[in-house]
C-alpha positions as CSV (number, residue, x, y, z in Angstrom):
1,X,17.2,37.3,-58.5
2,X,18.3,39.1,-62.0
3,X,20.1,42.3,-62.5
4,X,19.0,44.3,-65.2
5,X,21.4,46.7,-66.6
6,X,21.4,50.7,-66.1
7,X,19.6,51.0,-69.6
8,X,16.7,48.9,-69.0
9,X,16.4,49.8,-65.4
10,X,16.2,53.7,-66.3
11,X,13.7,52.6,-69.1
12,X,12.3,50.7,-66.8
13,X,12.0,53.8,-64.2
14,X,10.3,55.9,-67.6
15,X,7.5,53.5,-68.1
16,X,6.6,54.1,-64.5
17,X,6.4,57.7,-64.8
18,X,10.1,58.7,-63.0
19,X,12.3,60.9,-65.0
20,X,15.6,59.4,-66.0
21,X,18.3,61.5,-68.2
22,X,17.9,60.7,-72.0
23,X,20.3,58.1,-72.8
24,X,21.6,55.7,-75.3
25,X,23.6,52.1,-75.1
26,X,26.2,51.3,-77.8
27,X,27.5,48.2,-78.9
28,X,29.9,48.8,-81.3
29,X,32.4,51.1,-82.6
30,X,30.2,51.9,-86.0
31,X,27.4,53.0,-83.7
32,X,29.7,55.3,-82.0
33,X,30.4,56.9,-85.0
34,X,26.6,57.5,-86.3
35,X,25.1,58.2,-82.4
36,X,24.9,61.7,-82.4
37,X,23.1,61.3,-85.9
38,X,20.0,58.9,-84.3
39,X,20.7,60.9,-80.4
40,X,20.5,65.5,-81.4
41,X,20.2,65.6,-77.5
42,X,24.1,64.5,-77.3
43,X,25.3,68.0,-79.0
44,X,23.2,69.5,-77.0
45,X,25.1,69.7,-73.6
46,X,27.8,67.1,-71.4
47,X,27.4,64.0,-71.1
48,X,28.5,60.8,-69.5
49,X,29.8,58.0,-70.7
50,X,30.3,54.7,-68.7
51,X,30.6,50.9,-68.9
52,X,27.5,48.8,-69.3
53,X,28.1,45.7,-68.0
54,X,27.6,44.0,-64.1
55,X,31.2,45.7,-63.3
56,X,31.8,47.2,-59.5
57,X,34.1,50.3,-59.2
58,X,33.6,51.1,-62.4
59,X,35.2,54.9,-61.9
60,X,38.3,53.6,-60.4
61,X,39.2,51.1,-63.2
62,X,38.6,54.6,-65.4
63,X,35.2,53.0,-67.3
64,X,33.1,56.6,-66.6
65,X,33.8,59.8,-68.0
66,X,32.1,62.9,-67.2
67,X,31.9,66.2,-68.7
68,X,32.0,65.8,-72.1
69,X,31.3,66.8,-74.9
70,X,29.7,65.2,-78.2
71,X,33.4,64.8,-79.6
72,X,34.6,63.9,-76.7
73,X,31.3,61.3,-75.8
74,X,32.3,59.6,-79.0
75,X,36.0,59.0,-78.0
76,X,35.4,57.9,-74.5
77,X,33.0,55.2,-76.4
78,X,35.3,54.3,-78.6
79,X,38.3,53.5,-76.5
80,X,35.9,51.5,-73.7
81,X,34.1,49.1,-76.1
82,X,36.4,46.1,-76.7
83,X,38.6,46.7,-73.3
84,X,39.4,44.4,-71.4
85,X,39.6,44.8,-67.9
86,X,40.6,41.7,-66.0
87,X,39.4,39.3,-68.3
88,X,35.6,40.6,-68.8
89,X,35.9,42.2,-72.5
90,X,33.4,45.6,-72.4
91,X,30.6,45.1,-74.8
92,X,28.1,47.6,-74.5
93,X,28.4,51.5,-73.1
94,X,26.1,53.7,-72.2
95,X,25.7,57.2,-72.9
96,X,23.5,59.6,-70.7
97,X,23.2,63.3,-70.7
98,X,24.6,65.2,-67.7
99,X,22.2,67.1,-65.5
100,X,23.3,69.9,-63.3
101,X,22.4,69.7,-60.1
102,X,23.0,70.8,-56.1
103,X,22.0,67.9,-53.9
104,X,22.2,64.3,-54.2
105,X,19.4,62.1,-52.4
106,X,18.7,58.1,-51.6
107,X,15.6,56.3,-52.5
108,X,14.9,52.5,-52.7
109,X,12.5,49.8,-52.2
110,X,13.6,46.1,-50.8
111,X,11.6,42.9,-51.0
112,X,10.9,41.3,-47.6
113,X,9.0,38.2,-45.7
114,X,6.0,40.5,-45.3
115,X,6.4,42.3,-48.2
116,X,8.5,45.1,-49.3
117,X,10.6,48.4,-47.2
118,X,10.4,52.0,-48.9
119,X,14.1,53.4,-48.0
120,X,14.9,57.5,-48.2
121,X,17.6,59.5,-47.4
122,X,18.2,62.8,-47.6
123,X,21.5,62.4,-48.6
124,X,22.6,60.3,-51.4
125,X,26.2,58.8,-54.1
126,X,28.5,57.6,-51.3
127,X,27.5,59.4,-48.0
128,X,24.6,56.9,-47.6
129,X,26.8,54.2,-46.4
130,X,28.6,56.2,-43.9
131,X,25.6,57.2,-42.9
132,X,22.8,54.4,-42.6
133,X,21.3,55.6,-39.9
134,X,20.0,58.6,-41.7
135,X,17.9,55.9,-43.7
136,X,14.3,55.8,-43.1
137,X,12.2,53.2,-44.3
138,X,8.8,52.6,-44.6
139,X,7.5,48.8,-44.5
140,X,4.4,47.7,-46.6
141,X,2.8,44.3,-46.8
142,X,2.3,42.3,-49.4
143,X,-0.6,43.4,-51.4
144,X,-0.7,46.9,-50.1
145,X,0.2,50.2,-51.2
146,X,1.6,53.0,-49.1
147,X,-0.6,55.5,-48.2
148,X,0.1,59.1,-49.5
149,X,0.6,60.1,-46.0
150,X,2.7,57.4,-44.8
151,X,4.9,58.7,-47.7
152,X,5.1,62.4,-46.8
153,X,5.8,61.7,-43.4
154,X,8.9,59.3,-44.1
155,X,10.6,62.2,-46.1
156,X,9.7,64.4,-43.5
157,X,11.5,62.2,-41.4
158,X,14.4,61.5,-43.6
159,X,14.6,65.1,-43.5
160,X,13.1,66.8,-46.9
161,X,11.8,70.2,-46.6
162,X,8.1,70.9,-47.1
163,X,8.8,72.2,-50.5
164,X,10.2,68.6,-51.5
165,X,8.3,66.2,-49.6
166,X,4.9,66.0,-51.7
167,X,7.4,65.4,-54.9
168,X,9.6,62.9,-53.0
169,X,6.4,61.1,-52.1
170,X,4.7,60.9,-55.5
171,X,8.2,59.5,-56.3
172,X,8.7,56.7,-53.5
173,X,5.1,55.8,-54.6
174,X,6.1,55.5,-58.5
175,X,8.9,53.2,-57.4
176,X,7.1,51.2,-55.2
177,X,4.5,50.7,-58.3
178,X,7.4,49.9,-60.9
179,X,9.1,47.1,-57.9
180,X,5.8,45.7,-57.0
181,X,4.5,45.6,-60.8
182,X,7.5,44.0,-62.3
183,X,8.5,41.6,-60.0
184,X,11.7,43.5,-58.2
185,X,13.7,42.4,-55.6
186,X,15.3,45.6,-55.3
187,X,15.3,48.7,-57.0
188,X,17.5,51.7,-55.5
189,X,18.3,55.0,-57.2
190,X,21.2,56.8,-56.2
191,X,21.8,59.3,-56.7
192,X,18.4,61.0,-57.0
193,X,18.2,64.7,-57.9
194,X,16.1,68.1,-58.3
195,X,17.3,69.2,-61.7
196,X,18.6,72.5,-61.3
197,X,16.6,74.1,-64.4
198,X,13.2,73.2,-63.8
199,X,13.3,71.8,-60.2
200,X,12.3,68.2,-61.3
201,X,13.2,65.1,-59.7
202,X,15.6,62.8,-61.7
203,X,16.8,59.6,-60.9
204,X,20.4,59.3,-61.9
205,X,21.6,55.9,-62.0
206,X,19.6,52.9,-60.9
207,X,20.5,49.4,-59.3
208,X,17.4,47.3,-60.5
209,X,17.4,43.3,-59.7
210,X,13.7,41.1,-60.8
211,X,12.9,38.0,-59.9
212,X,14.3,36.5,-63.6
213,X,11.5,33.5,-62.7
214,X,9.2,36.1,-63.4
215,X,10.1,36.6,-66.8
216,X,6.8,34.7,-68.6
217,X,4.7,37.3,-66.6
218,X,6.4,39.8,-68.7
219,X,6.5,39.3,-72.8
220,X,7.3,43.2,-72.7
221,X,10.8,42.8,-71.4
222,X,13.1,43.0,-73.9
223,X,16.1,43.2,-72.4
224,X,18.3,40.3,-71.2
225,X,19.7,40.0,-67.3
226,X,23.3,40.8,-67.1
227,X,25.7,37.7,-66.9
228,X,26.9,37.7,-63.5
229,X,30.3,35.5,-64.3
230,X,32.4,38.5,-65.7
231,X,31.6,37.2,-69.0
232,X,28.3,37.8,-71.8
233,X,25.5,35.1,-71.6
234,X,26.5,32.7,-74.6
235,X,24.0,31.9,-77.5
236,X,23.3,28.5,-75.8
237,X,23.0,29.6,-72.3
238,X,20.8,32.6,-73.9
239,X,18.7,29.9,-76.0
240,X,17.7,28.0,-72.5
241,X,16.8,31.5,-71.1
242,X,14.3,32.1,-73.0
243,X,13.2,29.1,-73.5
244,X,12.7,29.1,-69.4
245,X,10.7,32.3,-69.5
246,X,8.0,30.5,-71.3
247,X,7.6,27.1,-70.0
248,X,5.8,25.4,-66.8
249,X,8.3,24.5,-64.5
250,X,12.3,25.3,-65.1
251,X,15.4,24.9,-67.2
252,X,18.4,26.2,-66.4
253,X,22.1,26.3,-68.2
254,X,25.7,27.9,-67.1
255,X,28.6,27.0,-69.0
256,X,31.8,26.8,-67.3
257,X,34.8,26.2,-69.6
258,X,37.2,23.5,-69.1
259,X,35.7,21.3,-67.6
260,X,35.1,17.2,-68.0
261,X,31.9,16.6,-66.1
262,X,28.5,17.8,-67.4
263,X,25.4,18.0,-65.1
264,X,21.8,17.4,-66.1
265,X,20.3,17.0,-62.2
266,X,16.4,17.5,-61.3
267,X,16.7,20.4,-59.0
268,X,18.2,23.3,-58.1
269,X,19.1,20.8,-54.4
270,X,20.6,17.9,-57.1
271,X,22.3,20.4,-59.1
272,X,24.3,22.0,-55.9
273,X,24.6,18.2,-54.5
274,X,26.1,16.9,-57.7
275,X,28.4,20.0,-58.6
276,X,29.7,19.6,-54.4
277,X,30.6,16.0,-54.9
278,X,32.3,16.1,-58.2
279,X,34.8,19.0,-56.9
280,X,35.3,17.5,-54.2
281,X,36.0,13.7,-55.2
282,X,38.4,15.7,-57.6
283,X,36.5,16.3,-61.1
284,X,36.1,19.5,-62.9
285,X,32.9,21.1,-63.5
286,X,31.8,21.8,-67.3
287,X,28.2,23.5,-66.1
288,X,25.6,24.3,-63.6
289,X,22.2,23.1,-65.0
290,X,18.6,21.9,-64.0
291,X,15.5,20.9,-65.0
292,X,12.7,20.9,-62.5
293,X,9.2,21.7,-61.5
294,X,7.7,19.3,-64.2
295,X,9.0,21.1,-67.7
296,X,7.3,20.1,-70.6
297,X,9.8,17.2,-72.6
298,X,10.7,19.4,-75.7
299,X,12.1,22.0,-73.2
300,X,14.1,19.1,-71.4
301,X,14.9,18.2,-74.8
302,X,16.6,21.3,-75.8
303,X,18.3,21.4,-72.3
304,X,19.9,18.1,-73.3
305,X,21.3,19.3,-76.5
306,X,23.0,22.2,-75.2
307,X,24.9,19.7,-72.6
308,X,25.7,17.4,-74.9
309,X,27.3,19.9,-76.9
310,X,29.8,21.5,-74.5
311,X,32.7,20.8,-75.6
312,X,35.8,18.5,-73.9
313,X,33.5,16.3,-71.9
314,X,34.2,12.8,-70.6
315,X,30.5,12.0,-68.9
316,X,27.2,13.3,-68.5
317,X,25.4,13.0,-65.3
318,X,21.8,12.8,-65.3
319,X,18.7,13.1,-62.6
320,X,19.3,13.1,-58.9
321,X,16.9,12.9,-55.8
322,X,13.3,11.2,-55.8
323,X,11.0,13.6,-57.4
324,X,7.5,15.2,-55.7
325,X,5.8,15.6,-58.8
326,X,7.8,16.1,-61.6
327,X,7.5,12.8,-64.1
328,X,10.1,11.2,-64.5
329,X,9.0,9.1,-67.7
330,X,8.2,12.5,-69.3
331,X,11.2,14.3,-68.6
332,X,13.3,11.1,-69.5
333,X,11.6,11.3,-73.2
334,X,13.0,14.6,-73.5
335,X,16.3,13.9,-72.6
336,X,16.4,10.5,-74.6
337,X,15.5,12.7,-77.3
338,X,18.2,15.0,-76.7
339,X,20.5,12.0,-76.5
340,X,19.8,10.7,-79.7
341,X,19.8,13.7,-81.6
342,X,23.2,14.5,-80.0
343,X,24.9,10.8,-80.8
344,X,23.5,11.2,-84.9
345,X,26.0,14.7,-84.6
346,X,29.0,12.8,-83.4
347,X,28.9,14.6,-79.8
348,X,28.5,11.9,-77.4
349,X,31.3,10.1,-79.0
350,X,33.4,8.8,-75.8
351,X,31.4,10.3,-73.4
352,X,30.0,7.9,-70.8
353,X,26.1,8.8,-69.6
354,X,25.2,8.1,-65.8
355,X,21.5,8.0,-64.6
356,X,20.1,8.2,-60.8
357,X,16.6,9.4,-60.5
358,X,13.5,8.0,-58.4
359,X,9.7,9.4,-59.0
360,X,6.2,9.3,-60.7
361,X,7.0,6.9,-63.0
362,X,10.5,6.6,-62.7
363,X,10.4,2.2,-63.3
364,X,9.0,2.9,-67.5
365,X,11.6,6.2,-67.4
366,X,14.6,3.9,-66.2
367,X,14.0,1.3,-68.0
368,X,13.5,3.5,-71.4
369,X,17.4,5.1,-70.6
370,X,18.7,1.5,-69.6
371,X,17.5,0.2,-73.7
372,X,19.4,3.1,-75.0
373,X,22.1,0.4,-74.4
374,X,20.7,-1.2,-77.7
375,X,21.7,1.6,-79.4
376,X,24.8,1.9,-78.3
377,X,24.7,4.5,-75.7
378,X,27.8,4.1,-73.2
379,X,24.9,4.0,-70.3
380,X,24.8,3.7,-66.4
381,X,21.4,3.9,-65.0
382,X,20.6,3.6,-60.9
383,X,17.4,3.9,-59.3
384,X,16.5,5.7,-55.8
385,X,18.4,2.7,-54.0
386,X,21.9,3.8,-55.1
387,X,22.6,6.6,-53.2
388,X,24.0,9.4,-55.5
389,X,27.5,10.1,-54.0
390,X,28.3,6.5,-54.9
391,X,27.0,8.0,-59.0
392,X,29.7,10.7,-58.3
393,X,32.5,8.6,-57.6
394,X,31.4,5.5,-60.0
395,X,31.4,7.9,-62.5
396,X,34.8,9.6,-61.9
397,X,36.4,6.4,-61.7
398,X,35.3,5.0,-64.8
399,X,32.8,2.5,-63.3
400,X,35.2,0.6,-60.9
């Protein structure tokens, strides 16, 4: 699961035929000063201006302004891009034009077992919460569309009027399209509103999470996920990101700073397994990565170099349970690569590598890591039979 930003989701919402104000996301204070040059529509009327990043209560910690003018827009820009508000440094804004309205309403659709739930409300910004029970949802299997009557019955229900309902169903249906189409988990608008000038439904902020697996299905995207770690992706976590969108099987990279230990486990299960132990046998954590589902070896081979190349670390380790499917003599290429390009930069200079990994061909892929001895590799390599706690602690201790 992968939030997308307000931005993209709105955009998102337009491609599918739902109205979203006209907006614009800035990124620097030179744009600011040139936006109602590229953006006529922001002289035209209010606006709002408001944090775009993966931030919670943004109106409390004063990151959305409402009301103003073009002026006024540009200020508000201005003073938020750069801020930093408990340690996550604002990058990007977004500017949106304010719509009058009279009534707020609730509509969202939620990925289940079966399928996927159609929510509506007739009541929508905060009072939903308080008032759940007011929810009415609408369950459809998995590929199935709602009927156009199932629709206009569940805002009857949630309590439209008959001048509303055939608009709030064309609407739920548009949704449903844009979740089911582009892989969403969840998609929820709130508030959603009947425009006061020409009675038309707008959606006025969005919550939109994919399935970020999903991404090669979709070269149109061109938007990145929001970093979830109060912090922007960096270049090298970015790089692997893309390069996971496009290849069989799955790379993965998250950089923690500080830390001495680097991970390079097979698996999402060895990746949670090996970060675990290493906390808890008293180590410090310098990423969460994987490599699994059988990647092709110049993927693993980039993965590798990013790791290597985090900076402050005492020892790598490598592989984990006893792979399905995924070859281990293949995968092992790539990483050996990796290896060797990182020790000809000087970045595996006192680091100590530790290898535990079972498999399709894990005895040639073992015994390929164990002659990087030869080359001077500071190496440790275990098969299936060494349990990989005792890698954890071996490694921790420096091998005694």
């Amino acid at each position: 699961m992968a939030k997308v930003l307000e931005g993209p989701g709105m955009d998102l919402l337009n491609k599918w035929g739902m109205t979203v104000p006209r907006h614009a996301v800035v990124t620097s204070v030179d744009q600011a000063e040139h936006l109602a040059d590229a953006n006529p529509w922001l002289c035209e009327g209010k606006t709002v201006v408001k944090a775009h990043e993966a931030l919670g209560s943004r109106f409390k910690l004063g990151l959305v302004k409402i009301d103003l003018n073009c002026k006024e827009a540009e200020k508000a820009v201005k003073e938020m891009i750069g801020k930093n508000v408990n340690g996550l440094i604002i990058s990007q804004v977004i500017i949106a034009e304010m719509i009058p309205h009279e009534k707020e309403y609730y509509m969202a659709v939620k990925s289940t077992r079966e399928g996927a739930d159609i929510l509506i409300a007739g009541l929508g910004g905060v009072e939903v919460e308080a008032n759940w029970d007011r929810v009415k949802k609408l369950s459809v299997e998995v590929g199935e569309n709602p009927e156009k009557s199932d629709l206009e019955k569940l805002a009857k229900d949630a309590g439209f009027s008959d001048e509303l309902v055939p608009g709030i169903a064309d609407f739920a249906f548009k949704l449903y399209q844009c979740h089911d189409q582009e892989d969403g988990t969840y998609i929820e608008i709130n508030p959603l509103i009947v425009r006061s000038s020409d009675k038309e439904l707008v959606a006025l902020d969005v919550v939109t999470l994919l399935d970020g697996d999903a991404r090669f299905r979709h070269p149109e995207w061109n938007f990145n996920f929001a970093a979830e770690f109060r912090r922007p992706y960096t270049e090298d976590e970015k790089a692997i990101m893309e390069i996971d969108s496009r290849v069989k099987g799955s790379v993965k990279l998250i950089e923690i700073p500080g830390g001495d230990t680097a991970l390079l486990p097979a698996g999402g299960g060895a990746s949670v397994f090996y970060s675990d132990a290493v906390v808890e046998m008293g180590g410090t954590l310098a990423n969460y990565s994987e490599y699994s589902g059988d990647p092709p070896e110049w993927a693993v081979e980039a993965l590798t170099d990013k790791v290597c190349s985090l900076p402050g670390i005492k020892r790598i380790l490598v592989g984990g349970a006893v792979a399905n499917f995924t070859d281990v003599k293949v995968t092992f290429k790539g990483i050996i690569n990796g290896f060797r390009k990182a020790k000809e930069e000087g970045k595996l200079d006192g680091v100590e590598i530790w290898i535990r990994r079972g498999g399709p061909n894990e005895k040639e892929g073992l015994a390929a890591m164990r002659a990087l001895k030869d080359e001077g590799f500071n190496i440790h390599v275990f098969d299936r039979y060494t349990p990989m706690t005792d890698i954890v602690d071996l490694s921790l201790k420096g091998g005694k």
